[in-house]
C-alpha positions in Angstrom: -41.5 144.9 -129.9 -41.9 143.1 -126.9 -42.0 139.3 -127.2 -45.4 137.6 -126.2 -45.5 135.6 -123.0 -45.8 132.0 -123.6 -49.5 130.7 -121.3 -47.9 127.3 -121.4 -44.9 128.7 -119.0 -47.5 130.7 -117.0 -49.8 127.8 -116.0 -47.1 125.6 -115.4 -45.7 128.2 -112.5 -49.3 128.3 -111.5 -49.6 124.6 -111.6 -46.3 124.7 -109.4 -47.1 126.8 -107.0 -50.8 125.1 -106.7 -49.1 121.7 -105.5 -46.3 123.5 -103.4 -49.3 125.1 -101.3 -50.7 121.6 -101.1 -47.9 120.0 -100.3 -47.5 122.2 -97.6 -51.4 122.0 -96.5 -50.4 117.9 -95.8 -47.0 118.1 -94.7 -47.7 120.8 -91.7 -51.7 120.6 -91.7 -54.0 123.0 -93.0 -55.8 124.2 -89.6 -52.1 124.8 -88.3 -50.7 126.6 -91.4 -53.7 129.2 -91.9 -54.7 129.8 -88.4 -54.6 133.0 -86.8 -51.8 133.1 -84.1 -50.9 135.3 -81.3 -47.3 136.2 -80.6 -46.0 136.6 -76.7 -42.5 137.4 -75.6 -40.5 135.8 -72.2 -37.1 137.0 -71.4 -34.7 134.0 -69.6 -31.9 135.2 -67.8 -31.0 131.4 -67.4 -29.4 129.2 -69.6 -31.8 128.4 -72.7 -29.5 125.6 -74.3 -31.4 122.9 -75.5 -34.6 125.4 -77.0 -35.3 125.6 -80.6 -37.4 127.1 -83.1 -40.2 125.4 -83.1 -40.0 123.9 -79.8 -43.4 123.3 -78.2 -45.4 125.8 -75.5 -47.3 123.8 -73.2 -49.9 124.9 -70.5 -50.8 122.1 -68.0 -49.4 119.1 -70.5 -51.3 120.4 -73.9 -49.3 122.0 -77.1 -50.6 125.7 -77.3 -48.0 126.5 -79.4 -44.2 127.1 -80.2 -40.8 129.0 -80.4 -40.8 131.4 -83.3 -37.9 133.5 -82.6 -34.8 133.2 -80.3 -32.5 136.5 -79.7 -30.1 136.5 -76.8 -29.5 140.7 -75.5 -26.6 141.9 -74.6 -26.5 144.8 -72.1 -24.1 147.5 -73.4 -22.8 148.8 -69.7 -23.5 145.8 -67.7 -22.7 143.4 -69.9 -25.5 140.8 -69.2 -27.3 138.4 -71.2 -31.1 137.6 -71.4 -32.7 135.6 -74.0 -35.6 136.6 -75.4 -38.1 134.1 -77.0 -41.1 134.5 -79.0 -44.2 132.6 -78.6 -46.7 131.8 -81.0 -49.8 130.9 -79.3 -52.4 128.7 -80.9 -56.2 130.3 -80.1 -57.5 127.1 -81.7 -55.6 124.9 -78.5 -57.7 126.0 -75.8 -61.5 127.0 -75.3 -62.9 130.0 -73.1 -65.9 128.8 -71.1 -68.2 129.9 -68.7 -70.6 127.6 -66.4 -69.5 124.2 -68.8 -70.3 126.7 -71.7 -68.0 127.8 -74.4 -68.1 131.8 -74.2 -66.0 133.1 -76.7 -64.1 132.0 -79.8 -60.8 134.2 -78.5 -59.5 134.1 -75.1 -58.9 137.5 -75.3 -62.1 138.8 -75.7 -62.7 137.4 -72.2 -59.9 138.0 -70.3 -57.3 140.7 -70.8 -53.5 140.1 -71.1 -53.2 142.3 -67.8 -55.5 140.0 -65.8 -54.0 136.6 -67.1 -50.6 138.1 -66.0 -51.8 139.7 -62.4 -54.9 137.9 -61.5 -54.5 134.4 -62.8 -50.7 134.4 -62.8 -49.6 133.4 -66.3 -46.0 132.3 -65.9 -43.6 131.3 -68.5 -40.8 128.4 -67.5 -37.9 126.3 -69.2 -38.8 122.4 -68.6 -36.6 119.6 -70.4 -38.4 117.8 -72.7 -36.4 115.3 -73.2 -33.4 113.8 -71.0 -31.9 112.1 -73.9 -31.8 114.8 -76.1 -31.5 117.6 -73.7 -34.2 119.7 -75.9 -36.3 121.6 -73.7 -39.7 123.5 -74.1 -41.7 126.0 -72.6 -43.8 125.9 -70.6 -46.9 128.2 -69.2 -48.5 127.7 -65.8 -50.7 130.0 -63.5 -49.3 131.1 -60.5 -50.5 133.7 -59.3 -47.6 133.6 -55.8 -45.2 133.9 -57.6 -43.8 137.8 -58.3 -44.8 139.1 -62.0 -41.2 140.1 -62.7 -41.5 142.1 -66.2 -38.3 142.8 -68.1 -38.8 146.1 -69.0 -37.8 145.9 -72.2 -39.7 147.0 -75.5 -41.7 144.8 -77.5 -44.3 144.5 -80.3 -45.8 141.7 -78.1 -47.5 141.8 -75.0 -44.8 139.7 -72.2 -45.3 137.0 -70.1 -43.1 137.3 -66.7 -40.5 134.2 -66.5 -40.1 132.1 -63.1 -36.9 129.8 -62.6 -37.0 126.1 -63.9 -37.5 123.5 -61.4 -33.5 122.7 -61.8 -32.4 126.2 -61.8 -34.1 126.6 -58.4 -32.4 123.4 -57.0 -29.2 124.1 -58.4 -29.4 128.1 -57.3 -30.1 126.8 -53.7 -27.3 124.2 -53.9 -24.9 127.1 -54.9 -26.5 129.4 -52.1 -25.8 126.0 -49.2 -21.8 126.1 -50.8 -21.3 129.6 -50.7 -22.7 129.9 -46.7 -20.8 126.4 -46.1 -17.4 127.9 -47.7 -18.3 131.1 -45.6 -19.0 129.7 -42.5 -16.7 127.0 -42.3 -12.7 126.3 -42.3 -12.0 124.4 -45.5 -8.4 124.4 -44.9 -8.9 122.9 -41.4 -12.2 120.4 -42.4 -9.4 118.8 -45.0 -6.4 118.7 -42.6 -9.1 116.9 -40.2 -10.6 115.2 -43.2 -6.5 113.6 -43.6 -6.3 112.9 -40.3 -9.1 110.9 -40.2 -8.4 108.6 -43.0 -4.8 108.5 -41.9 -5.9 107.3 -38.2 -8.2 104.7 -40.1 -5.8 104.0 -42.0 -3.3 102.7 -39.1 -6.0 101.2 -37.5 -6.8 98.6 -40.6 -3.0 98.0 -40.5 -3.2 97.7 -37.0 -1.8 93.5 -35.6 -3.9 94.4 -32.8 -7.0 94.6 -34.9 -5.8 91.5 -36.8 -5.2 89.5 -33.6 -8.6 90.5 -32.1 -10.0 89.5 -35.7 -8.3 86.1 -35.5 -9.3 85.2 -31.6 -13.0 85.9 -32.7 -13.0 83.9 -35.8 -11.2 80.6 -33.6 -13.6 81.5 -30.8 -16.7 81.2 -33.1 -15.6 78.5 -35.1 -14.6 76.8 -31.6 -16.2 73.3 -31.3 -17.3 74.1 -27.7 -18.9 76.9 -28.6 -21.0 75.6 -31.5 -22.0 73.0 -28.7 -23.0 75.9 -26.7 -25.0 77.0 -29.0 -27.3 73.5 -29.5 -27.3 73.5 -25.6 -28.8 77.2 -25.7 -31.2 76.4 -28.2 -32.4 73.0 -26.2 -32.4 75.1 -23.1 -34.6 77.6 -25.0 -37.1 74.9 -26.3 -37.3 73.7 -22.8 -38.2 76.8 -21.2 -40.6 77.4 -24.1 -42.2 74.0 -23.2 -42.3 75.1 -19.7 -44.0 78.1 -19.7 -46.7 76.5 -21.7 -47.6 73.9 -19.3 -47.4 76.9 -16.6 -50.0 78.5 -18.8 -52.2 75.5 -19.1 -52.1 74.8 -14.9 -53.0 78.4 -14.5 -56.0 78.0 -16.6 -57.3 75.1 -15.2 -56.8 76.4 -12.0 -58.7 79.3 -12.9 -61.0 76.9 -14.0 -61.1 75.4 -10.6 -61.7 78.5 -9.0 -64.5 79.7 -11.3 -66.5 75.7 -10.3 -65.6 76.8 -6.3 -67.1 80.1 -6.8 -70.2 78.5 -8.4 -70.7 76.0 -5.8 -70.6 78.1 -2.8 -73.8 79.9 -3.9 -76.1 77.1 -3.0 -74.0 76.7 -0.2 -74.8 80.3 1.2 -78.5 80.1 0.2 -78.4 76.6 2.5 -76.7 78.5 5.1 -79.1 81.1 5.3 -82.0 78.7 5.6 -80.6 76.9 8.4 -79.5 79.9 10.5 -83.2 80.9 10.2 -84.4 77.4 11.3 -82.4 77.9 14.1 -83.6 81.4 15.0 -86.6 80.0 14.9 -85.6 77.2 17.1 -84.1 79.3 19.6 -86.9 81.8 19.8 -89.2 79.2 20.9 -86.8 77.6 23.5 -86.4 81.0 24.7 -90.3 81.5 25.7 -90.5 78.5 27.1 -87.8 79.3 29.3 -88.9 82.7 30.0 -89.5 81.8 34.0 -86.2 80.6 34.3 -84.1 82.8 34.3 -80.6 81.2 34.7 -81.9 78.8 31.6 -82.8 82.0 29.6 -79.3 84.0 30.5 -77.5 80.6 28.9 -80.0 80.0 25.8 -79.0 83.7 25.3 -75.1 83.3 25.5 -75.6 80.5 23.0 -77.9 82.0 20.5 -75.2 85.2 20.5 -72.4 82.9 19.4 -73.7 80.6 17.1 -75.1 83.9 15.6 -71.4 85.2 15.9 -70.5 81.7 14.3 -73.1 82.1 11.5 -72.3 85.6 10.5 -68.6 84.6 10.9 -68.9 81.5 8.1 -70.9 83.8 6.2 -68.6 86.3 5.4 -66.0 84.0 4.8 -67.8 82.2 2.1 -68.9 85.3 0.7 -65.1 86.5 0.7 -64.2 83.2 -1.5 -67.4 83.8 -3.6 -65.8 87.1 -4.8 -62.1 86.2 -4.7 -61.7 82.9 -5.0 -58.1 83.0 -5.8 -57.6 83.7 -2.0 -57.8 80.1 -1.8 -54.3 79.6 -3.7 -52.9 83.4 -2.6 -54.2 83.8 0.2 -56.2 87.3 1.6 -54.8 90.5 0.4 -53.3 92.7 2.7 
């Protein structure tokens, strides 16, 4: 006969297991722990030391999710390895909208794995999360010019292409410059040059010629005539400095002089033209009363022709100084 269980045994297991499942609820949250996850797979040809399980999937800077699984392949002909990682993706991390609205409670139900691979370019690349620790995550972007490059390998999971790490891609092109550098140049004979070089300089520090030039310079500089030369050059500086201010200063007064010239020989060209039409006048009427004389008229004639050669004569003169008055210290331009 079978012995009876004992219920106190029973709800203490139950109790047990009731506070484990708590527990767990606060220690890893209860959103996280019951929420419905999809799993993605990247292959990483490059080294993937520094991932864990469990270490974060980011898309532009937000948690998404984590590593779930690491498995490193190993080709049986070609002998290569490839790591493959599983994501666990998060639905809950990110919200489908359309026009500011959320559209859908599953990103899937929007757009296809197909599209988010080919259209928007879903990418999967190691980053190094920290520098200290070396511990690195992964991390998603979209970009679509870069190649999808699928593995071809079988999966449960739908796969995410993988693009080179921004330090892989510096440290393959580094190892591409080396390799055409060690092609295209003569180490042997860069190194022999290389020696000579420092060998030459070498000589040359050792050189008594360099230490004798060294020596004159030093007793040349430290000379006491030459520090004197120095204050003289620095008077003589000052001086000149002086010098070409006052030069300054002349030149604007005379400019200033100029400018007063050039405004006082206005008046003296409107006064010039009133009295050369006084004097027409003038001369017109000598002229009729002279009109039976003859020899009279012929000589008022001469006269009024060269004080009008006179007149016009002074009047383009003082209209040249009106508009260059400078003529008066440079004298008239060629």
């Amino acid at each position: 006969m079978s012995k009876q269980a004992n219920p106190t045994v029973i709800g203490g297991f139950v109790v047990g297991a009731v506070a484990l499942l708590a527990a767990g609820i606060a220690l890893f949250g209860g959103s996280e722990l019951l929420a419905k996850r999809f799993h993605y797979v990247a292959y990483f040809e490059e080294q993937t030391k520094g991932l864990r399980v469990g270490s974060n999937v980011v898309l532009n800077g937000v948690r998404i999710g984590y590593v779930s699984e690491i498995a490193l392949l190993i080709d049986e002909s070609r002998y290569e390895t490839m790591t493959r990682v599983t994501l666990e993706i998060l639905p809950e991390a990110y919200i489908p909208i359309s026009k500011g609205r959320r559209i859908s409670e599953d990103l899937r139900d929007v757009i296809s794995h197909d599209d988010l691979v080919h259209k928007a370019g879903l990418r999967a690349q190691l980053e190094v999360e920290s520098f200290v620790t070396g511990q690195l995550l992964v991390r998603l972007d979209l970009r679509p010019d870069t190649p999808a490059r699928m593995s071809g390998m079988e999966s449960d999971h739908p796969e995410i292409p993988t693009i080179r790490s921004n330090i892989q891609e510096m440290l393959a092109s580094l190892q591409s410059w080396f390799s055409e550098l060690r092609e295209g140049v003569d180490v042997g004979t860069l190194m022999d040059q290389i020696t000579e070089a420092l060998t030459a300089f070498a000589r040359l520090m050792d050189s008594s010629d360099l230490h004798d030039a060294l020596a004159g310079l030093n007793t040349l500089i430290n000379d006491p005539d030459t520090q004197a030369l120095t204050t003289s050059l620095k008077t003589a500086l000052t001086d000149i400095a002086a010098a070409a201010e006052e030069a300054q200063r002349l030149f604007e007064s005379a400019d200033d002089d100029l400018n007063a010239l050039a405004a006082d020989i206005g008046p003296v060209l409107e006064r010039l033209d009133e009295t050369l039409a006084t004097a027409d006048g003038m001369l017109g009427a000598a002229q009729q009363q002279l009109s039976g004389d003859s020899e009279q008229a012929y000589q008022l004639q001469s006269t009024l022709r060269e004080v009008e050669g006179a007149a016009a004569a002074l009047r383009e003169f003082f209209d040249y100084i009106e508009r260059n008055p400078e003529a008066l210290l440079r004298g008239k331009k060629e």
